[in-house]
C-alpha positions in Angstrom: 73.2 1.3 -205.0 71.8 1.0 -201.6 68.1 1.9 -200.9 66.2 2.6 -198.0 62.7 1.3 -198.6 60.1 3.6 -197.3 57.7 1.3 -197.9 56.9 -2.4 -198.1 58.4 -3.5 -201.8 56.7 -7.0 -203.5 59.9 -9.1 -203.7 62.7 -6.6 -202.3 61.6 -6.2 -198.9 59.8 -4.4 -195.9 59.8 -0.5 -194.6 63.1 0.7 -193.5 65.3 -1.9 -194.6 68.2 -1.5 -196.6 68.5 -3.1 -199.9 71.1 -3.1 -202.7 69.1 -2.5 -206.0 70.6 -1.8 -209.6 71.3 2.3 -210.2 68.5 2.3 -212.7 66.0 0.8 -210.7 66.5 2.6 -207.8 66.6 6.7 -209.7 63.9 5.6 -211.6 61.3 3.8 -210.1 62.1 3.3 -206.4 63.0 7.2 -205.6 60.2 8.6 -207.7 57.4 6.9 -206.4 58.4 7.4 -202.8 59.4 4.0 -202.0 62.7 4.5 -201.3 65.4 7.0 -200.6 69.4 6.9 -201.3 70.9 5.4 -197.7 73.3 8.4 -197.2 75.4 8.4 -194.2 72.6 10.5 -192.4 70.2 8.9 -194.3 71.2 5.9 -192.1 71.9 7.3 -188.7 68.5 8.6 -189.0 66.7 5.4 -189.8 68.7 3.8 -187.0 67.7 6.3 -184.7 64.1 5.8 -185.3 64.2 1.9 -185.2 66.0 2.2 -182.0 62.2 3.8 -181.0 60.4 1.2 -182.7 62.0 -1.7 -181.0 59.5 -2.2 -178.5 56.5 -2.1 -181.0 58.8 -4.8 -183.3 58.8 -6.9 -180.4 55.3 -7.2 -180.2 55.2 -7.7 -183.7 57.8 -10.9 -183.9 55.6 -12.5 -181.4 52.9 -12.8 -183.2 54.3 -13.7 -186.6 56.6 -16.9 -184.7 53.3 -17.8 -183.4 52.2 -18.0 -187.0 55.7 -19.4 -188.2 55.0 -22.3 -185.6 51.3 -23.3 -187.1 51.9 -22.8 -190.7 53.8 -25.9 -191.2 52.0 -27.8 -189.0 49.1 -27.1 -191.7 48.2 -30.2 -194.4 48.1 -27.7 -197.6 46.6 -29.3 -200.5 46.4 -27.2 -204.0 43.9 -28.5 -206.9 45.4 -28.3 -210.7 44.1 -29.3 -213.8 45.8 -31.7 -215.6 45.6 -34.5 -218.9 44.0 -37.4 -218.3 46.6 -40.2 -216.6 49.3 -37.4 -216.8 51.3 -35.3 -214.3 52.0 -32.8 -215.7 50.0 -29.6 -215.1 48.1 -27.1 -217.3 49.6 -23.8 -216.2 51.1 -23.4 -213.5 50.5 -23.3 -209.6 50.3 -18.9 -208.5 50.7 -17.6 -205.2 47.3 -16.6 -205.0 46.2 -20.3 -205.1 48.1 -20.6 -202.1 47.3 -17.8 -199.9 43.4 -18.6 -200.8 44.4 -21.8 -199.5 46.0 -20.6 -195.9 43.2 -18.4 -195.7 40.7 -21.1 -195.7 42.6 -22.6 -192.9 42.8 -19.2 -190.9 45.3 -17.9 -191.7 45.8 -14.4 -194.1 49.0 -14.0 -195.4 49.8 -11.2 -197.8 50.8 -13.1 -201.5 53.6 -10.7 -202.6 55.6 -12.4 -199.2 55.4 -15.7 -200.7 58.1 -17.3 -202.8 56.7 -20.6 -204.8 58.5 -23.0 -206.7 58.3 -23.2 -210.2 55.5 -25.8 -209.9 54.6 -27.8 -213.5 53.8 -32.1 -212.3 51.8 -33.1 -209.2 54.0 -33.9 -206.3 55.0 -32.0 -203.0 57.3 -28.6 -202.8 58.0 -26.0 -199.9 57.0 -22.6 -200.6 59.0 -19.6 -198.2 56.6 -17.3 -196.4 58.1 -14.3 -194.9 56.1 -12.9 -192.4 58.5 -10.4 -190.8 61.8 -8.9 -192.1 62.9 -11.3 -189.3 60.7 -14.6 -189.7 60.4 -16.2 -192.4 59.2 -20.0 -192.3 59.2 -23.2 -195.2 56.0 -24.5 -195.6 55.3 -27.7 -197.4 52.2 -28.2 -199.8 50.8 -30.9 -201.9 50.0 -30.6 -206.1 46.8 -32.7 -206.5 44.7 -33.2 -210.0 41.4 -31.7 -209.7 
């Protein structure tokens, strides 16, 4: 079933983009709370007309978040878990919110439901995928550390 997402969705996407969702998902939690409609024929010549109009805006918009996409890996991210004593291996596990708190201490604010982590478990390095834009989206590495 395709979806046009009214709003920004945590792990689908971003405000008038079209996504292909399971049937149940979409009739009963999408279309009822307003965060999406069905992507009808008119449906979609509508939503094409209107981000025809909002081109220019988008535009503006890109910019910034490739100037963003540029810094972020430029950026020496270091996350603090606890872990046994002489061991790798971590207590838990590193959450997205660890990481945002971490760009945002370096300037930069980033919205955690657009960040994809790793299943992180052991000290070590990993990439995590930021999305800043429905068209940018950028790898950035980050280091494990005990605490």
């Amino acid at each position: 079933m395709d979806i046009i997402l009214q709003e920004n969705v945590e792990k689908l996407g971003f405000k008038n983009e079209i996504v292909s969702v399971k049937n149940g998902y979409g009739r009963n939690f999408l279309i009822p709370k307003g965060l999406g409609i069905l992507a009808t024929e008119s449906a979609v010549k509508v939503l094409n007309e209107n981000l025809k109009q909002q081109a220019k805006k988008e535009e503006t918009e890109i910019t910034k978040a490739n100037k963003i996409a540029e810094a972020l890996p430029k950026l020496e991210i270091i996350l603090k878990g606890k872990v046994a004593d002489g061991g790798t291996k971590l207590f838990g596990s590193i959450k997205t919110v660890q990481f945002t708190d971490a760009l945002q201490a370096l300037g930069h604010t980033i919205d955690a439901s657009f960040v994809k982590l790793p299943k992180v478990k052991e000290l070590g390095k990993y990439e995590a995928e930021v999305r800043l834009h429905r068209m940018v989206s950028v790898n950035v590495a980050y280091t494990v550390i005990a605490e």
